[in-house]
DRENMAR-483360 format. One record per residue (C-alpha): x, y, z. Coordinates in steps of 0.05 Angstrom, whole numbers, padded with zeros to 5 digits, always signed. Layout:
<sites>
XYZ
...
</sites>
This chain:
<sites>
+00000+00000+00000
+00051+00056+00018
+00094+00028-00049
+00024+00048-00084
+00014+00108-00037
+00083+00137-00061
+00080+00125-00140
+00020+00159-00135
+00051+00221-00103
+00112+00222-00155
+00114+00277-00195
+00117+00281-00270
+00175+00294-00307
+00206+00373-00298
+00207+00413-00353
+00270+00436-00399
+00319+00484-00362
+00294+00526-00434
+00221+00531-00415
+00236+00531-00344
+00278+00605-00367
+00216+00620-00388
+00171+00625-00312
+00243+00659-00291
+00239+00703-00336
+00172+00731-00318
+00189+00728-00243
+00251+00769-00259
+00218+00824-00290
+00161+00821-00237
+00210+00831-00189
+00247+00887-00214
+00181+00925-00230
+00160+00913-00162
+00217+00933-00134
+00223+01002-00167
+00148+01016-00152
+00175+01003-00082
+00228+01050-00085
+00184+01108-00129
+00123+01110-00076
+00160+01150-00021
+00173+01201-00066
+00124+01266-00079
+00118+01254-00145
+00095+01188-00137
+00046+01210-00088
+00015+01264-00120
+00001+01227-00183
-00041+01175-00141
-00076+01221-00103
-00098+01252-00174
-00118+01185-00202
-00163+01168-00139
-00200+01241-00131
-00204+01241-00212
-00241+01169-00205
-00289+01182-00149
-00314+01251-00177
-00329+01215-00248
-00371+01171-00199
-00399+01235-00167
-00418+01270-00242
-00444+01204-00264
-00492+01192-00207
-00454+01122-00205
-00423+01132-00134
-00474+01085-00091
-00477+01035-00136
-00400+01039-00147
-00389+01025-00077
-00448+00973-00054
-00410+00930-00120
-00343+00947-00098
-00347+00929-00024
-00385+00857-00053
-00322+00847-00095
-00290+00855-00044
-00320+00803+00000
-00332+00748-00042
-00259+00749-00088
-00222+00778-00042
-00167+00731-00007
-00191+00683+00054
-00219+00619+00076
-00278+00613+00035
-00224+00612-00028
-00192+00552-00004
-00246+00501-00039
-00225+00539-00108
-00164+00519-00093
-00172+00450-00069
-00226+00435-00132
-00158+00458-00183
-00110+00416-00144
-00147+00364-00142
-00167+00367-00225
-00094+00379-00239
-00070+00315-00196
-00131+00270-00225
-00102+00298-00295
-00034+00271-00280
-00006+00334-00272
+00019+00321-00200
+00065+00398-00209
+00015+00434-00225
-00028+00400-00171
+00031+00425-00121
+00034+00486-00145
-00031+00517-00138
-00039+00515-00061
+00041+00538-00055
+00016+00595-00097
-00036+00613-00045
+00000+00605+00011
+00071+00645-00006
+00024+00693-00037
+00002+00702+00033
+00063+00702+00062
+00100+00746+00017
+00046+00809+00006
+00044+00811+00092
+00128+00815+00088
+00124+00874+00037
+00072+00907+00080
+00111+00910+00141
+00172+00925+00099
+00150+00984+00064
+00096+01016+00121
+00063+01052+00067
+00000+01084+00100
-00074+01076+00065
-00111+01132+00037
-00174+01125+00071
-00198+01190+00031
-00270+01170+00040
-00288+01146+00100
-00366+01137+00084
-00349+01094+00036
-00303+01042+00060
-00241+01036+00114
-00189+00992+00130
-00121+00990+00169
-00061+00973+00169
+00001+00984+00110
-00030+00997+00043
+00033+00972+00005
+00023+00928-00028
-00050+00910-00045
-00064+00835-00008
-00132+00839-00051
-00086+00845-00114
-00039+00795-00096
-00097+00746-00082
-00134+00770-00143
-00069+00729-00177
-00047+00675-00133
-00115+00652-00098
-00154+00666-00162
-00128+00665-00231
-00080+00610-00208
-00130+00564-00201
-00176+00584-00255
-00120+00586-00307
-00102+00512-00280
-00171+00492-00301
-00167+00517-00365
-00096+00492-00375
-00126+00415-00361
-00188+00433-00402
-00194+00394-00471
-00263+00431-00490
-00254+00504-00520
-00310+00534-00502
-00293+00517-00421
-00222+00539-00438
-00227+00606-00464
-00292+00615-00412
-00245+00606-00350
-00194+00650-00374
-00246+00698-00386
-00262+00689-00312
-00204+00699-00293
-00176+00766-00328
-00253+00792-00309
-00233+00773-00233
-00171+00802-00227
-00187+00871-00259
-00250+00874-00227
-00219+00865-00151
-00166+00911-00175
-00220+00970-00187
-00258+00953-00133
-00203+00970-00088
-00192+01036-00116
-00259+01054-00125
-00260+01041-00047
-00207+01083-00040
-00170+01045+00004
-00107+01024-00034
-00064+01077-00088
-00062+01057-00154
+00008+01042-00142
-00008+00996-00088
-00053+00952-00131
-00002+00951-00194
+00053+00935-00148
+00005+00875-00111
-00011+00838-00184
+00066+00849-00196
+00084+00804-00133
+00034+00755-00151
+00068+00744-00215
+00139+00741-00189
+00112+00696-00136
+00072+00645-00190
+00135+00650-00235
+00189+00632-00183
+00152+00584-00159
+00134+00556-00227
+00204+00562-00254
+00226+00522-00187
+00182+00465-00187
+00201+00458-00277
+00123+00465-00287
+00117+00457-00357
+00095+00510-00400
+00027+00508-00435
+00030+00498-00499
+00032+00435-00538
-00028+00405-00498
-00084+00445-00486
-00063+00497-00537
-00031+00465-00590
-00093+00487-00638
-00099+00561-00606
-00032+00576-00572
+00032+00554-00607
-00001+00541-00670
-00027+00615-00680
+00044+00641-00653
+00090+00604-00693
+00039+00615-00755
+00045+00696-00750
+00119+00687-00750
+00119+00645-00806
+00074+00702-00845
+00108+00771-00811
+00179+00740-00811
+00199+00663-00835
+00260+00653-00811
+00309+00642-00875
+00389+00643-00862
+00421+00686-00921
+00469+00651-00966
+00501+00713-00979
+00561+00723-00928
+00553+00797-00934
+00471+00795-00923
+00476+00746-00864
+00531+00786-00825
+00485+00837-00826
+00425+00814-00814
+00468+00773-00746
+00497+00852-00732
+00423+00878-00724
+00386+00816-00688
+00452+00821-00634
+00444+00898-00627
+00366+00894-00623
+00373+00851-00564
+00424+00896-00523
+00383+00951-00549
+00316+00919-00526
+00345+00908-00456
+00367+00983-00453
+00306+01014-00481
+00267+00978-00434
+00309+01015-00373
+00290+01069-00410
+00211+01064-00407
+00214+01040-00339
+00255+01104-00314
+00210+01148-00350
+00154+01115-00301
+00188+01143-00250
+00216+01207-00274
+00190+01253-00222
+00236+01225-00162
+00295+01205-00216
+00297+01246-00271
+00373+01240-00277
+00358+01159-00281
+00318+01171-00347
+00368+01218-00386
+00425+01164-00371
+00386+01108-00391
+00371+01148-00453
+00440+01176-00466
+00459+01093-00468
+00413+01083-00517
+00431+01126-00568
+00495+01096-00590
+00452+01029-00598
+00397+01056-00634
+00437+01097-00683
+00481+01031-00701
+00407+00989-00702
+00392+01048-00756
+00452+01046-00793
+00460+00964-00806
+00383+00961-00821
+00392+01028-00867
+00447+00993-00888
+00404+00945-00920
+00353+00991-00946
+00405+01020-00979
+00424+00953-01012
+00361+00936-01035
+00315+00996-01058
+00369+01039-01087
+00395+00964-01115
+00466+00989-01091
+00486+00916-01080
+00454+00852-01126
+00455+00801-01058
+00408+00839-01022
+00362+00846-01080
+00363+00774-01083
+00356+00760-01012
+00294+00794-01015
+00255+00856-00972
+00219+00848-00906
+00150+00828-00910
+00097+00882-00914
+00077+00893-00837
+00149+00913-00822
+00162+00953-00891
+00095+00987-00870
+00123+00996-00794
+00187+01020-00807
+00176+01088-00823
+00134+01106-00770
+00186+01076-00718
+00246+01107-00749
+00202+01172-00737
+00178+01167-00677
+00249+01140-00650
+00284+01205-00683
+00230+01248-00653
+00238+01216-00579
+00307+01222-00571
+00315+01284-00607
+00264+01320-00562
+00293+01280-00507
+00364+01307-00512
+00336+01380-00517
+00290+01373-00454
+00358+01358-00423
+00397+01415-00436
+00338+01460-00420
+00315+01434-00364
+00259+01434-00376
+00184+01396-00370
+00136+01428-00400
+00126+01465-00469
+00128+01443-00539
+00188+01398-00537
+00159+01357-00476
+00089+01343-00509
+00120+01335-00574
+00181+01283-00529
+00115+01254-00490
+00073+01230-00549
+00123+01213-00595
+00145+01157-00537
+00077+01140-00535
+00077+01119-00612
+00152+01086-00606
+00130+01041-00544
+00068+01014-00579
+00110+01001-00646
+00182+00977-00611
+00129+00930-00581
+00093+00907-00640
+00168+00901-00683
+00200+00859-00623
+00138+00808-00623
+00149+00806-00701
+00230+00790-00698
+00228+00761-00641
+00240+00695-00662
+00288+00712-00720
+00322+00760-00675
+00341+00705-00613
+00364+00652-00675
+00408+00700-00710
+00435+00729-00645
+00445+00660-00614
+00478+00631-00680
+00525+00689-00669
+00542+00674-00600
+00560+00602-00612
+00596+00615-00671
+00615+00685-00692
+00678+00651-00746
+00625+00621-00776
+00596+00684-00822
+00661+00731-00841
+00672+00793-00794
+00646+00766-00733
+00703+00800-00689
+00685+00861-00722
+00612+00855-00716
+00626+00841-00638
+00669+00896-00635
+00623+00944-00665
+00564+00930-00614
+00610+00934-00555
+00643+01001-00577
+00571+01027-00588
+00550+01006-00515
+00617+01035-00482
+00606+01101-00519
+00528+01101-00492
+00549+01090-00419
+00616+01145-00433
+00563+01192-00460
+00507+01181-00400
+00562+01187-00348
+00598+01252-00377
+00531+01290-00385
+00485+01265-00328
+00554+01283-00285
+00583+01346-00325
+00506+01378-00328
+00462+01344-00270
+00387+01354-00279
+00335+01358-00224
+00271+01376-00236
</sites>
């Protein structure tokens, strides 16, 4: 019986260090976010912005005659998702599917989730001792430190965990895609109800889904839970993914020397590039308590992006004014990055143009920061639909390059190209940020 008892208990097979990477990745970045909301929400800045947010919501409630209603929905949210006791049977009903499924990992995994999601959102309460708003009192109270949200953390870990489980298991559609729904519905829903309560900052909500992600995705990433995708969305998941690469960019290794070392030039740059520019946005989050943060991370960048220009100008260059036969033969882009392209070279000249020149004139408002403020707009939302497009071309042309740089002529050069552009960026952030410090 126990011999039974224990092959029963064993746990499937872990996944791939590769896909494990993956539910790293994710709590990495969950992490870092978290931690520089952390950092940003003793500042005034910070402060005033959520103060704004929450007066701004509950007068729309006020003008709209919505306010009763608003709260008597709110405070039921509340009650019934928020995290407790009577979410443990969700959680119980998951496990149990998942372990019945075979997937003994997963079956683990969803009450750890709970629990450390528990544990971890009562650590960062006592460890930041941010107080609540409490702005309106008639509406709703509570006590004790307001950073971050334990209804936002539970909104992920005692909620979508096990609802996403259950649609991970799932083999009919219809349930699949219905559970998900009930889960994204959950988790924005308890979000706003908080606010509308007024009894968490915005920040304090953001920053509790944040923790429940790095919490799922450590915990994920150290149990090897496999990541969904062959099974229960082999038809939807995958199969759409890997078909809108094919379509927006097949991955085809040039034959041309020449083409190949540059196409390996831009997918390595775009990476360091991708890494940087994200710095950037994140800084510019939190510009009002570190403004000097920002320029540097920007001043970095520019050296990258002007070499990302030049080898894909390059190219363009080859092809449309037929300067070289090999890249008329390899071929152009297909037509949702041809039709792109322009926009994001414009938008990326634009942003750091008017970036550089709010920097010398210290400056915040005027022409030059609206034109600087939507012009990032426009490059965020197209750097983010060009890095799902070359994604995948990008990471096999960069790795191929990392294994074996001798293997396409002027890999020593192309190497030393992208590290001269990255030690220029960081020379250039540190001599101006130092030489001319900005505050605002």
């Amino acid at each position: 019986m126990s011999a039974s008892l224990a092959l029963r208990l064993r746990l499937e097979r872990p996944e791939a260090p590769r896909r494990r990477a993956l539910w790293l990745l994710v709590a990495v970045v969950a992490v870092a976010l978290f931690g520089a909301l952390a950092l940003a929400v003793g500042s005034n800045a910070v402060q005033r912005r959520d103060l704004h947010l929450l007066v701004q919501l509950h007068d729309g409630l006020v003008h709209a005659g919505l306010l009763n209603a608003a709260d008597e929905t709110a405070d039921r949210i509340s009650q019934w998702l928020g995290p407790g006791p009577h979410l443990i049977p969700l959680t119980l009903l998951a496990a149990g599917l998942a372990f019945r499924a075979g997937r003994r990992r997963l079956a683990l995994f969803i009450p750890l989730a709970f629990a450390v999601g528990v544990v971890a959102q009562s650590w960062m309460k006592d460890a930041v001792g941010r107080a609540r708003p409490n702005l309106y009192p008639d509406m709703a109270t509570a006590s004790g430190p307001s950073f971050p949200s334990g209804h936002a953390v539970g909104a992920i870990c005692a909620i979508a965990v096990p609802l996403l489980a259950m649609a991970w298991i799932t083999r009919q559609r219809w349930l699949r895609w219905s559970l998900v729904a009930a889960a994204v519905l959950a988790v924005v829903g308890l979000d706003l109800a908080r606010l509308v309560l007024a009894v968490h900052w915005p920040t304090d909500v953001l920053a509790g889904n944040l923790l429940g992600l790095a919490v799922c995705g450590a915990l994920a990433a150290a149990l090897g839970l496999p990541v969904p995708a062959r099974a229960a969305a082999t038809s939807t998941g995958s199969a759409l993914v890997t078909a809108f690469w094919d379509r927006a960019d097949p991955v085809r290794v040039e034959s041309d020397p020449g083409v190949e070392g540059n196409r390996r030039l831009t997918s390595t740059t775009g990476a360091v590039q991708a890494v940087v520019l994200a710095l950037v946005i994140l800084s510019g989050l939190v510009f009002g308590s570190v403004p000097g943060l920002h320029f540097f991370t920007g001043f970095v960048a520019i050296p990258l992006t002007l070499l990302k220009l030049g080898s894909t100008g390059y190219r363009f260059a080859g092809y449309y004014l037929r300067r070289r036969r090999s890249y008329r033969t390899a071929g152009p882009p297909t037509i949702v990055p041809r039709l792109l392209a322009p926009l994001l070279v414009a938008s990326t000249v634009v942003a750091f143009v008017t970036g550089v020149l709010l920097f010398f004139q210290g400056r915040t408002h005027g022409t030059a920061a609206t034109l600087h403020t939507d012009s990032a707009v426009v490059f965020i939302v197209l750097v983010l639909v060009h890095v799902a497009i070359h994604a995948r071309t990008a990471w096999v042309a960069s790795a191929a390059d990392v294994r074996a740089p001798s293997a396409v002529p002027g890999g020593v050069a192309r190497w030393a190209v992208l590290a001269g552009a990255s030690i220029a960026g960081l020379v250039l952030a540190a001599g101006l940020t130092f030489a001319f410090p900005w505050n605002v």
